[in-house]
C-alpha positions as CSV (number, residue, x, y, z in Angstrom):
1,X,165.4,-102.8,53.5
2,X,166.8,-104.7,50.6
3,X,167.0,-102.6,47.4
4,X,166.2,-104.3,43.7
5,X,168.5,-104.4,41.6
6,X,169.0,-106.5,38.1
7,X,171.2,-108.7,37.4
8,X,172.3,-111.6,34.5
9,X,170.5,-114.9,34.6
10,X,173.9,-117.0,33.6
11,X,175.4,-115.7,36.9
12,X,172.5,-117.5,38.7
13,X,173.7,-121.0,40.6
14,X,170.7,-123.0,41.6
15,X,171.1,-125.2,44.4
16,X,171.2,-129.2,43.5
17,X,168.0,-130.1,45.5
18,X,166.4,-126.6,44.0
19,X,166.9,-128.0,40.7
20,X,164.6,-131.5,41.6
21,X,161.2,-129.5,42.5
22,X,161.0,-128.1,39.4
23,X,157.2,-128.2,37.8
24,X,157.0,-127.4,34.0
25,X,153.2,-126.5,34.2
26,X,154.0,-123.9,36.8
27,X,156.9,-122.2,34.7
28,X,154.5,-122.2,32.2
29,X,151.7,-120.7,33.7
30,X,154.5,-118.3,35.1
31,X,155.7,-117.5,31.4
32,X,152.6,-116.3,30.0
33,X,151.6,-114.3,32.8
34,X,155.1,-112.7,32.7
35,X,154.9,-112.1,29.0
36,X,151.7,-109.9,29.5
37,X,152.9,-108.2,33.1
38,X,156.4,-108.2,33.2
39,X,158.4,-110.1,36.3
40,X,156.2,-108.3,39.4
41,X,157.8,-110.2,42.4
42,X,161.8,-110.1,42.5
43,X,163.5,-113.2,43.0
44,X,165.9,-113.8,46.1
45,X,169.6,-114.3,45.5
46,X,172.9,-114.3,47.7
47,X,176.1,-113.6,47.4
48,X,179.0,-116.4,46.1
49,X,182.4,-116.8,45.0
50,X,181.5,-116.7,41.2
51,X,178.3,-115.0,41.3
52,X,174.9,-115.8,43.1
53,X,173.0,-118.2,44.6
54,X,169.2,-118.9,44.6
55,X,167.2,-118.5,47.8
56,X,163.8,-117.7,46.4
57,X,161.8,-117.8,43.1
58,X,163.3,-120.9,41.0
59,X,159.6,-120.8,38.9
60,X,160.1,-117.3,38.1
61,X,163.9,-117.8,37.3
62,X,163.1,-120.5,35.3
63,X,160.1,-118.7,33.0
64,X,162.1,-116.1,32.5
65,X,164.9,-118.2,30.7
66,X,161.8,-119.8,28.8
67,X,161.2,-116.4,27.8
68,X,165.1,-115.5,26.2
69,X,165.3,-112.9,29.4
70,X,168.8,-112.3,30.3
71,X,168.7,-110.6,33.2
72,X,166.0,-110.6,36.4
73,X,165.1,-108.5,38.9
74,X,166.2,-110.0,42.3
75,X,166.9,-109.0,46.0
76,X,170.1,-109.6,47.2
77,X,169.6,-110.9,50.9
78,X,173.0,-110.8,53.4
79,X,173.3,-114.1,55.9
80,X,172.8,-113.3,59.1
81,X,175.5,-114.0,61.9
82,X,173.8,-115.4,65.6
């Protein structure tokens, strides 16, 4: 089961074709609900080079740099080998 753990939003890479379905209503709508209850769903992130990658949660990433956070709350998820 994948533990949470906190890490710094500037060692966050989010993927080039992440970056284009961005909505600004959404991270807004995100922001205010996060400034009255706090980031309740982690995001998902995995592990590079030079830090991490996105998976999951570019809204909530995105709100809480809106917000001045510096660090999230994320689940670190492990690629799979088939």
């Amino acid at each position: 089961m994948p533990v949470k753990f906190s890490l710094p939003i500037a060692d966050i890479q989010v993927p080039g074709k992440r970056k284009k379905t961005l909505e600004p209503d959404k991270v807004s709508a995100l922001a205010e609900d996060m400034l009255e209850n706090g980031q309740t769903t982690p995001i998902s992130v995995r592990s590079a080079k030079d830090g991490y990658v996105l998976i999951e949660g570019y809204h909530r990433l995105e709100a809480l740099r809106a917000l001045g956070e510096k660090t999230v709350v994320a689940f670190e998820v492990r690629a799979r080998l088939h």
